[in-house]
Backbone atoms as SQL, in Angstrom:
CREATE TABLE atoms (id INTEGER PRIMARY KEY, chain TEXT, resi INTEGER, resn TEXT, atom TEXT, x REAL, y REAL, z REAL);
INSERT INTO atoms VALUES
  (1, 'A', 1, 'UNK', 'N', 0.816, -11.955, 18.936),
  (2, 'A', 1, 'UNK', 'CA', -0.134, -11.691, 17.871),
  (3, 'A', 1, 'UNK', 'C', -0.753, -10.310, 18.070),
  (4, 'A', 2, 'UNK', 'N', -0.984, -9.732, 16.820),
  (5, 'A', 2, 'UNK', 'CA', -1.462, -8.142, 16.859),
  (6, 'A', 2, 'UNK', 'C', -2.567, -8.290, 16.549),
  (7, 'A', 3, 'UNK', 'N', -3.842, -8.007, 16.752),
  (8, 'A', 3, 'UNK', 'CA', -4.811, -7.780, 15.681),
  (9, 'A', 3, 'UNK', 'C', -4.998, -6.115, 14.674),
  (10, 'A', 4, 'UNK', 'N', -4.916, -6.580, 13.573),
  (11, 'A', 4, 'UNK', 'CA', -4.738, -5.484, 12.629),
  (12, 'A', 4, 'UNK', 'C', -5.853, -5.190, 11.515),
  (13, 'A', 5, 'UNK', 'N', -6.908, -4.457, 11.761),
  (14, 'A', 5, 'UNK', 'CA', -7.708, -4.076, 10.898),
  (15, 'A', 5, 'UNK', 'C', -7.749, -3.076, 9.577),
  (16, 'A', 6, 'UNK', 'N', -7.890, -4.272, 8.632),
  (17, 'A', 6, 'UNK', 'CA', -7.595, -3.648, 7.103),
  (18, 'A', 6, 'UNK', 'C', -7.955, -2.272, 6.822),
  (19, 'A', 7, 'UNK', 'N', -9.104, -1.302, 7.423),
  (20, 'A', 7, 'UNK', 'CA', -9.328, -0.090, 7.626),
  (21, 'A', 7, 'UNK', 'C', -8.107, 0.479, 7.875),
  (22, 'A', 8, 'UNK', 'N', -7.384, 0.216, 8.818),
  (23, 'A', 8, 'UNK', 'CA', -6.439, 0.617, 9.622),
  (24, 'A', 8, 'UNK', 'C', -5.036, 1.294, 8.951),
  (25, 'A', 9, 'UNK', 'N', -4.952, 0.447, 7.664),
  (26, 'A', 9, 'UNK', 'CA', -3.656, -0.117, 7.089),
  (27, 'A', 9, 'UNK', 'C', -3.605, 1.296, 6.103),
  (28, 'A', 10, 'UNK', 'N', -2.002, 1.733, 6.380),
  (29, 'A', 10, 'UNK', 'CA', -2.145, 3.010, 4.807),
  (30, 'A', 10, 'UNK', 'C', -1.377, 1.881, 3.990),
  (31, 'A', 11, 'UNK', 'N', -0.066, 1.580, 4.185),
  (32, 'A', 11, 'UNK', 'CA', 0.026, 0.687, 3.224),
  (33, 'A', 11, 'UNK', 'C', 1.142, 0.075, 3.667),
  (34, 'A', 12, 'UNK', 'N', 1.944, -0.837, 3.003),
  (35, 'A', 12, 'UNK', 'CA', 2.871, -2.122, 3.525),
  (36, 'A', 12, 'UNK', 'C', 3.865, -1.633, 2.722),
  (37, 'A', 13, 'UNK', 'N', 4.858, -1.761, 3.460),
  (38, 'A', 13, 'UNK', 'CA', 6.432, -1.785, 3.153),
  (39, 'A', 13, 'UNK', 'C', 7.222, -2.965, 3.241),
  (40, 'A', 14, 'UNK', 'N', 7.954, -3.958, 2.111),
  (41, 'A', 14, 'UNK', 'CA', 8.947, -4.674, 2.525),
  (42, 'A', 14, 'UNK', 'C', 10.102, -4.461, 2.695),
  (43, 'A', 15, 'UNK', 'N', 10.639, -5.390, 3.393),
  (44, 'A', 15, 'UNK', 'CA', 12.068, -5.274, 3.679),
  (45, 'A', 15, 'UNK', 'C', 13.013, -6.785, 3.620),
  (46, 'A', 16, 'UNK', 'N', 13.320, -7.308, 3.278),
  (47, 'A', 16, 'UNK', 'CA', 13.910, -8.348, 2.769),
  (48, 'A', 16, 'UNK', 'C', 12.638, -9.462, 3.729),
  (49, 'A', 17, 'UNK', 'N', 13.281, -10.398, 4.512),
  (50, 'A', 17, 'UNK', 'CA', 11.645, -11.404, 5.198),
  (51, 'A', 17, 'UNK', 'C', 11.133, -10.345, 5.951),
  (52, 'A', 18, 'UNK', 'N', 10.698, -9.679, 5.899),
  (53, 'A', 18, 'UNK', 'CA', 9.873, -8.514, 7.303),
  (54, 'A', 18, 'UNK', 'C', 8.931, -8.049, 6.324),
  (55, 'A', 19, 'UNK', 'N', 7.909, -7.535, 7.263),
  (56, 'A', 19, 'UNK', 'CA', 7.044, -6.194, 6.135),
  (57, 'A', 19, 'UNK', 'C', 6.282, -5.571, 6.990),
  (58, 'A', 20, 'UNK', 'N', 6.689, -4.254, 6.844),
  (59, 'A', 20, 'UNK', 'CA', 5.909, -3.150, 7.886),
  (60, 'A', 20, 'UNK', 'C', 5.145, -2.792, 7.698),
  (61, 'A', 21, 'UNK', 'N', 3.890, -3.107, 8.663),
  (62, 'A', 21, 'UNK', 'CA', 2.552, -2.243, 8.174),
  (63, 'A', 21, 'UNK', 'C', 2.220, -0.996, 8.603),
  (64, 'A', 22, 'UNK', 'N', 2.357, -0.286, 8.126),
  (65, 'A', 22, 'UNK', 'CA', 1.872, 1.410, 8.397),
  (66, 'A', 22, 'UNK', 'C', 0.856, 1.378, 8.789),
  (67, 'A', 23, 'UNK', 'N', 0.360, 1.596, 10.141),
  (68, 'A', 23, 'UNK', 'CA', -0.949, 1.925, 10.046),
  (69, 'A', 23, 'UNK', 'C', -1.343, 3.478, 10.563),
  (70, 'A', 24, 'UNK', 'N', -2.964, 3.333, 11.163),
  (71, 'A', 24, 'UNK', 'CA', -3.034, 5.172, 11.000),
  (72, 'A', 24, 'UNK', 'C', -2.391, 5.422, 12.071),
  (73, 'A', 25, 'UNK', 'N', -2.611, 4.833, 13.234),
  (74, 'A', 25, 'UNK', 'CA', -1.660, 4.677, 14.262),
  (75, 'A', 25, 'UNK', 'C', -0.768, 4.311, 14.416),
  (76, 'A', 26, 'UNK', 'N', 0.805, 4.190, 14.144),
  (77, 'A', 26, 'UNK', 'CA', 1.592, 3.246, 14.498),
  (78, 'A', 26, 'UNK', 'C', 1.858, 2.336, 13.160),
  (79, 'A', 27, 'UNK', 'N', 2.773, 1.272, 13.965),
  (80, 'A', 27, 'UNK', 'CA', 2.564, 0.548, 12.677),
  (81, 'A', 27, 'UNK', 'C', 3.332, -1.153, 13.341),
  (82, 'A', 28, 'UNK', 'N', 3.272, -2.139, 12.476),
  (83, 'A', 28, 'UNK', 'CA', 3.580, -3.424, 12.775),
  (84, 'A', 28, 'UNK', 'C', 4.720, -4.209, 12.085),
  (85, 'A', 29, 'UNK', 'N', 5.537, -4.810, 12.713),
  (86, 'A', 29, 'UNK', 'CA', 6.868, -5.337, 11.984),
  (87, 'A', 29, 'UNK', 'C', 6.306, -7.157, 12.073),
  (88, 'A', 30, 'UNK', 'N', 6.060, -8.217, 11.327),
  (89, 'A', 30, 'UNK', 'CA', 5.929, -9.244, 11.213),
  (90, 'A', 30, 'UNK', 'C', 6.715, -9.488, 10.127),
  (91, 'A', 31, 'UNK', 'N', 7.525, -10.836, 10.484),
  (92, 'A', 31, 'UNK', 'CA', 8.085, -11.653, 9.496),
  (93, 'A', 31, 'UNK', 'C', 7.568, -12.817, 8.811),
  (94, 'A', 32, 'UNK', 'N', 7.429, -11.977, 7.393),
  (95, 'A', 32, 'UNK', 'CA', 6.773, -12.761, 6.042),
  (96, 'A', 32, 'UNK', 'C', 7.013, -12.191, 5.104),
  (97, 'A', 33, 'UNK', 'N', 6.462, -12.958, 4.157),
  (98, 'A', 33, 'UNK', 'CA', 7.028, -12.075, 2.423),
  (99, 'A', 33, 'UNK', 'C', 5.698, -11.436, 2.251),
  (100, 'A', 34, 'UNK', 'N', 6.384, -10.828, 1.494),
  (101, 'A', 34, 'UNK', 'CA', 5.326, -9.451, 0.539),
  (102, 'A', 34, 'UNK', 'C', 4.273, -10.529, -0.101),
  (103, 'A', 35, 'UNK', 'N', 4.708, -11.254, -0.631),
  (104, 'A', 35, 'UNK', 'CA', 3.585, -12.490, -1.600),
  (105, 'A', 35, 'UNK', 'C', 2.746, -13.028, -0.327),
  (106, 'A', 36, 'UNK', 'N', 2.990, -13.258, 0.522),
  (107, 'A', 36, 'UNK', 'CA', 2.086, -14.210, 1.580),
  (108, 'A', 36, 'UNK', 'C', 0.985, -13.384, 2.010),
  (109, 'A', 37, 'UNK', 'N', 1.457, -12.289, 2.238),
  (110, 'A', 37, 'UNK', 'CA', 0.508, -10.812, 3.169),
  (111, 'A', 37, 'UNK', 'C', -0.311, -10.569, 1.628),
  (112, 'A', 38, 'UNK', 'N', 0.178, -10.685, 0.590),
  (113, 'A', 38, 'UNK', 'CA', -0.211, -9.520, -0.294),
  (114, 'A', 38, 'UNK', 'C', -1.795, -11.020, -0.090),
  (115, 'A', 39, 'UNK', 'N', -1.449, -11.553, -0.421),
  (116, 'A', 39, 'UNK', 'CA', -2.390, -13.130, -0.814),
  (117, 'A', 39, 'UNK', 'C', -3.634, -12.870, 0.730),
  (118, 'A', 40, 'UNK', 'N', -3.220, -12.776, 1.163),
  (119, 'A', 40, 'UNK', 'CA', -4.066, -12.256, 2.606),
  (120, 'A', 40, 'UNK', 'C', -5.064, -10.814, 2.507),
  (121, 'A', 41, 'UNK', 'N', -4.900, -10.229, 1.931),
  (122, 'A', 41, 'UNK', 'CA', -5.485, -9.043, 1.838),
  (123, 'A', 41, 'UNK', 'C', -6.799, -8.981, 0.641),
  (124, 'A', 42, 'UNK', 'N', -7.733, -8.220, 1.039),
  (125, 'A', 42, 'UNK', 'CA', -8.869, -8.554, 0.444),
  (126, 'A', 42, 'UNK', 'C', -8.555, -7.893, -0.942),
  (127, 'A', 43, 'UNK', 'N', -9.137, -8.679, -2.051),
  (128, 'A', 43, 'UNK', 'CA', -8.826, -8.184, -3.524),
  (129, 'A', 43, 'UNK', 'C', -9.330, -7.067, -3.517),
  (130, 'A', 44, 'UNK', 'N', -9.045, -5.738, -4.366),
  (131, 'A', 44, 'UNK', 'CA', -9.357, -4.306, -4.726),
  (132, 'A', 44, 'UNK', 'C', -9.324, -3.254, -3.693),
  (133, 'A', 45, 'UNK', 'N', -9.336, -4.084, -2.366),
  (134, 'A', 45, 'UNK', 'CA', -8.894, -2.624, -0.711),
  (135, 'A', 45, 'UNK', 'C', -7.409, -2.118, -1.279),
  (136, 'A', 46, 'UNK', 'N', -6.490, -3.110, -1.499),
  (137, 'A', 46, 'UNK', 'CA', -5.268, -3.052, -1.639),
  (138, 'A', 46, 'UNK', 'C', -4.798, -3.292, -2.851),
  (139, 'A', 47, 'UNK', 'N', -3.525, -2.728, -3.423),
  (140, 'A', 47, 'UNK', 'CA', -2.842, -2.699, -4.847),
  (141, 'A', 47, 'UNK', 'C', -1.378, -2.910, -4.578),
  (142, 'A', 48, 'UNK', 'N', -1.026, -3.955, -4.956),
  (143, 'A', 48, 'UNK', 'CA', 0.577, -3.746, -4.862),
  (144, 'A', 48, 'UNK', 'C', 1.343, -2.759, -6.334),
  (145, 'A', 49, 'UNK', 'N', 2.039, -1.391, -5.737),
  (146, 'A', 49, 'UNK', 'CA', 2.659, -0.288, -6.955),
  (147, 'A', 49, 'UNK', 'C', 3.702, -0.687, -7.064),
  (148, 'A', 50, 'UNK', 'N', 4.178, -1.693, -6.391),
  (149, 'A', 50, 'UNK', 'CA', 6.551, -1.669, -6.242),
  (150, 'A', 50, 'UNK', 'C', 6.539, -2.822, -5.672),
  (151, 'A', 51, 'UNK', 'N', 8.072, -3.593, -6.341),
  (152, 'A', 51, 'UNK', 'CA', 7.532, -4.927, -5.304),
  (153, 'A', 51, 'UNK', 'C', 7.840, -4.798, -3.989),
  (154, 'A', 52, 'UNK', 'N', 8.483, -3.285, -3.535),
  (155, 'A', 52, 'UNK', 'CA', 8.107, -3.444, -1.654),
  (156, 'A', 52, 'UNK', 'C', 7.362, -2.705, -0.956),
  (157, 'A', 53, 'UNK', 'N', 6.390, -2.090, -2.036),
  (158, 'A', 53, 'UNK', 'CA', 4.891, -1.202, -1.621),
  (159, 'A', 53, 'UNK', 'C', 3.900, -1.758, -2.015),
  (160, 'A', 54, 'UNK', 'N', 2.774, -2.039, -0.798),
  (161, 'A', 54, 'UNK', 'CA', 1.685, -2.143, -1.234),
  (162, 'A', 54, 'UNK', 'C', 0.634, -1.159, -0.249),
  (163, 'A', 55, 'UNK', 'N', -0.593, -0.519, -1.560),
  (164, 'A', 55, 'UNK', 'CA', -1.008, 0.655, -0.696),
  (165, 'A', 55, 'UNK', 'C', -2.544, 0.245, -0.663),
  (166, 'A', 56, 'UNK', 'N', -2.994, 1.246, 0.300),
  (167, 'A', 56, 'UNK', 'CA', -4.128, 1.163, 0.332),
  (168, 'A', 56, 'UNK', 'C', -4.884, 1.903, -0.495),
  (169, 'A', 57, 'UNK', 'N', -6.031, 1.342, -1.491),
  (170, 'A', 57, 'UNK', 'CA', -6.720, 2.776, -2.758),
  (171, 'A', 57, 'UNK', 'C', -7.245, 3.676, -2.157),
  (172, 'A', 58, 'UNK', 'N', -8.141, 3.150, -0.977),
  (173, 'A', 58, 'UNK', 'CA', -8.819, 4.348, -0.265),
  (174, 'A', 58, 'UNK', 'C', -8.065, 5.641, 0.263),
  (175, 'A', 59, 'UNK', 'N', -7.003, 5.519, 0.968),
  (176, 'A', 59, 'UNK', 'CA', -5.706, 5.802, 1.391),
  (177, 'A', 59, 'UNK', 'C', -4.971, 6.563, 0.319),
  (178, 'A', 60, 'UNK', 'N', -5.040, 6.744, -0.887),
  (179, 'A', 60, 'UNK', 'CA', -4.326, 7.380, -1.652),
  (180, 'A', 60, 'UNK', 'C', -4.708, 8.679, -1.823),
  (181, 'A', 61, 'UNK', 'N', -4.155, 9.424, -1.585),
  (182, 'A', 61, 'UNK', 'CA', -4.532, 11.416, -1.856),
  (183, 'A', 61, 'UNK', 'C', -4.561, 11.556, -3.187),
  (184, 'A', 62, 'UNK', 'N', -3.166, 11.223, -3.937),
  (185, 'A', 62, 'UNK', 'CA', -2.950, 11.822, -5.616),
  (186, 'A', 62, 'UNK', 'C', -1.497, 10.908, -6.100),
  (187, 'A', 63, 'UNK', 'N', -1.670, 11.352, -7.569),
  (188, 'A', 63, 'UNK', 'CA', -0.423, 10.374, -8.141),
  (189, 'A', 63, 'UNK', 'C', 0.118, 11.546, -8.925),
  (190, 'A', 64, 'UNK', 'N', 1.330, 11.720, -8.262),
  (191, 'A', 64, 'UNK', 'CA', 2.470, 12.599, -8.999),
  (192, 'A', 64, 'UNK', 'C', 3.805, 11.903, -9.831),
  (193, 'A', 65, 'UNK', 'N', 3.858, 11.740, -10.882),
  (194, 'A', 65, 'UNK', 'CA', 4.285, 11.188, -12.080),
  (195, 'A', 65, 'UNK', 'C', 4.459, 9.560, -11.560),
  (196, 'A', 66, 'UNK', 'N', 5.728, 9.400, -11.421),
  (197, 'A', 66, 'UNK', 'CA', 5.860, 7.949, -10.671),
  (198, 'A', 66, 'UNK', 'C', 5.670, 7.759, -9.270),
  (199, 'A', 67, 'UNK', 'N', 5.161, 8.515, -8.667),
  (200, 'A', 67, 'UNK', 'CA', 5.004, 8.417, -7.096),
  (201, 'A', 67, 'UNK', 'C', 3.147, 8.792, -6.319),
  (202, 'A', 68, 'UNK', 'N', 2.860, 7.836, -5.499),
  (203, 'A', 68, 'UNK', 'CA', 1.685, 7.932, -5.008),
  (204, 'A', 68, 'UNK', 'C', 1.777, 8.302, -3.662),
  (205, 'A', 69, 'UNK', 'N', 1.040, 9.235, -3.706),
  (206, 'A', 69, 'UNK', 'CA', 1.044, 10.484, -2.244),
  (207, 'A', 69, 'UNK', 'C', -0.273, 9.525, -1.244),
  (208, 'A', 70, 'UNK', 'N', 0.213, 9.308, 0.304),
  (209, 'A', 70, 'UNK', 'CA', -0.760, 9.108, 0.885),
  (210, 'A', 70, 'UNK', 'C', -0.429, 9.738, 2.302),
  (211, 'A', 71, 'UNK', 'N', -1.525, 10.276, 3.413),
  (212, 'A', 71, 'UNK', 'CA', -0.665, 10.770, 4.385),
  (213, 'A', 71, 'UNK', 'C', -0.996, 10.116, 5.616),
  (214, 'A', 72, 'UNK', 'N', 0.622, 9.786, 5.825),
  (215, 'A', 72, 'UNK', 'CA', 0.831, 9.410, 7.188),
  (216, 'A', 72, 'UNK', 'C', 1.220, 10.237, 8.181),
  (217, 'A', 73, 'UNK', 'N', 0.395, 10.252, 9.002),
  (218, 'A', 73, 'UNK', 'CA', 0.226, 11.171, 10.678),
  (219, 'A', 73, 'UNK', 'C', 0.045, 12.559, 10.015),
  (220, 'A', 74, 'UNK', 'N', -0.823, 12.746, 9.326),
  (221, 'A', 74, 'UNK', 'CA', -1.423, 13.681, 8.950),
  (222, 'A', 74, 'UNK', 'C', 0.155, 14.991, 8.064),
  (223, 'A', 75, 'UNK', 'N', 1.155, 14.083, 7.355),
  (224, 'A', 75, 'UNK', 'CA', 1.712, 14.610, 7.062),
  (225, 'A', 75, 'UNK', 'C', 2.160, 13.591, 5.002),
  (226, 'A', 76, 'UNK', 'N', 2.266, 14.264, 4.169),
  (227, 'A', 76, 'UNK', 'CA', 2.482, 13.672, 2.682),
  (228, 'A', 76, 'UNK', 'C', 3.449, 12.533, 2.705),
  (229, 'A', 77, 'UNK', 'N', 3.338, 11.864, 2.147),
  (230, 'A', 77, 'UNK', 'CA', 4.202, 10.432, 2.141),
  (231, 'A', 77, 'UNK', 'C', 4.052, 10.354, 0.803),
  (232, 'A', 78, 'UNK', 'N', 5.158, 9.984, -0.277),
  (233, 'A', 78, 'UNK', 'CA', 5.037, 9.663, -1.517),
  (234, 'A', 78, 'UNK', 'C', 5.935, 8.194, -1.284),
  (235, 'A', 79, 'UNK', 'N', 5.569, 7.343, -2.364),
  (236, 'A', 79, 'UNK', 'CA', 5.817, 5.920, -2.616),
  (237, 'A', 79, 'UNK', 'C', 5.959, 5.992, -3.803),
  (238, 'A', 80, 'UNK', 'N', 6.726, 4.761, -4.354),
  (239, 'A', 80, 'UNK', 'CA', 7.230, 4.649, -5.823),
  (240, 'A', 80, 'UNK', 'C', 6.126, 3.934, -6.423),
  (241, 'A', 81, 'UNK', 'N', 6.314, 4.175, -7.729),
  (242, 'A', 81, 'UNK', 'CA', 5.485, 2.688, -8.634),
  (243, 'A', 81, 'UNK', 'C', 6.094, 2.304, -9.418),
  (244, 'A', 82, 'UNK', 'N', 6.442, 1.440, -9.764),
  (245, 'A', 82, 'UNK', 'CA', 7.590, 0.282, -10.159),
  (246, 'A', 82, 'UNK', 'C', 6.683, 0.569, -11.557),
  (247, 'A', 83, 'UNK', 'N', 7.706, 0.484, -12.170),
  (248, 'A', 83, 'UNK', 'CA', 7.049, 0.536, -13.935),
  (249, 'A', 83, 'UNK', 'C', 6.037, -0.671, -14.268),
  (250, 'A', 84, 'UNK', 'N', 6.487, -1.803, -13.644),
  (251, 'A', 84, 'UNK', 'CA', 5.494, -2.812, -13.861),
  (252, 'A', 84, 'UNK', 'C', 4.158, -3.073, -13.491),
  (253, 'A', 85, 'UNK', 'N', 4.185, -1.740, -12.534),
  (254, 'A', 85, 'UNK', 'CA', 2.723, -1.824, -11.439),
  (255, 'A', 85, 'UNK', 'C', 1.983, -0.592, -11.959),
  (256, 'A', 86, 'UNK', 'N', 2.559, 0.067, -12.618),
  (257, 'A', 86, 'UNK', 'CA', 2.000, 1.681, -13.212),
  (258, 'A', 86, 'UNK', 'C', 0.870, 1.297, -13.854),
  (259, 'A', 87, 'UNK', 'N', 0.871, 0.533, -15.517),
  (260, 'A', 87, 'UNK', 'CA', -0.511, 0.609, -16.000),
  (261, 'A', 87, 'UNK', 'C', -1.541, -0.125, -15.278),
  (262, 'A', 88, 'UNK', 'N', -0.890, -1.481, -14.854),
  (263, 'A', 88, 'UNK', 'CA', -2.516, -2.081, -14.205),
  (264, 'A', 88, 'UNK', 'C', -2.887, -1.057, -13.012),
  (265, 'A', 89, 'UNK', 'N', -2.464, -0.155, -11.783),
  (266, 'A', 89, 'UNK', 'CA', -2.594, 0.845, -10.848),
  (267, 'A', 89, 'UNK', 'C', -3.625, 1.994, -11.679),
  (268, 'A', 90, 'UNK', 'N', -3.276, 2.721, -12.355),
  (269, 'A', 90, 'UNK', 'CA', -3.794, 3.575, -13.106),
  (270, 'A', 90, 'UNK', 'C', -5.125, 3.199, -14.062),
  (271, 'A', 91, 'UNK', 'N', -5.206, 2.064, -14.479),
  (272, 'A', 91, 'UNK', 'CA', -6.169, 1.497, -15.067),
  (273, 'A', 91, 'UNK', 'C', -7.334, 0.929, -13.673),
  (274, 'A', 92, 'UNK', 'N', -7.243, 0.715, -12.610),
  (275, 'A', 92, 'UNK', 'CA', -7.621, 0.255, -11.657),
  (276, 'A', 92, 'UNK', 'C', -8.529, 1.834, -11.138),
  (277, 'A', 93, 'UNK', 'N', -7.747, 2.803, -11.291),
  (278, 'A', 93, 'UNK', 'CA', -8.033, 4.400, -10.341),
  (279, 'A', 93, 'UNK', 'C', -9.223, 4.924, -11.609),
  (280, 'A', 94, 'UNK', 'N', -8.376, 4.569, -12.668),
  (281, 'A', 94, 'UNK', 'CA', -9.467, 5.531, -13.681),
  (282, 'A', 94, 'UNK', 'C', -11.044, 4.845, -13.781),
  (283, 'A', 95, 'UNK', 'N', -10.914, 3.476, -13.357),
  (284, 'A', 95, 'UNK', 'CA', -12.115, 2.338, -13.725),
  (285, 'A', 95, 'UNK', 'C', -13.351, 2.688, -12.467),
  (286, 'A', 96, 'UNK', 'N', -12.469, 3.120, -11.068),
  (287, 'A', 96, 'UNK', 'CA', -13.487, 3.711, -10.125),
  (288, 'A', 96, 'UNK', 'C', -13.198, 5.026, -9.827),
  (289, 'A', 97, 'UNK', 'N', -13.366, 6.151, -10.307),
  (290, 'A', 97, 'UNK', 'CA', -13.080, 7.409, -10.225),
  (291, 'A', 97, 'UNK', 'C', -14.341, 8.056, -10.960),
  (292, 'A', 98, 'UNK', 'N', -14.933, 8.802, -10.765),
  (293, 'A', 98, 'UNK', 'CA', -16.587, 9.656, -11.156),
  (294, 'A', 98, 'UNK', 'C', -15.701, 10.718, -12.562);
């Protein structure tokens, strides 16, 4: 067992039963589905964009057309957003954004 603090997390990657958690340090391989973890995670910290990305909002730098920039080890990481995850994502950013 790992202990893994949701602060911690840039965002989750699946992979068929596995899902890797990126974190700022390092990161964690546990076997489970994307639905079980996603159900675990506190509502609005986290957004699932793709069904094998889920990111962290805080964690997000910028959104370049279909892809959301966040950086891992202090270097750009872009992620997809699945067409199905685009408007509710974007409607979510614009609703807390000044």
């Amino acid at each position: 067992m790992v202990k893994v603090n949701f602060d911690d997390i840039i965002y989750i990657e699946g992979l068929k039963d596995y899902v890797i958690i990126r974190l700022i340090q390092g990161r964690v391989i546990t076997l489970q589905t994307m639905k079980s973890l996603e159900d675990k995670l506190p509502f609005g910290k986290f957004k699932r964009i793709h069904r094998s990305y889920i990111v962290a909002m805080d964690k997000i730098t910028a959104i370049e057309g279909n892809m959301v920039e966040v950086l891992e080890k202090d270097k750009p990481k872009l992620l997809p957003i699945g067409k199905n995850y685009r408007d509710e994502l974007l409607e979510l950013i614009d609703k807390n954004r000044l």
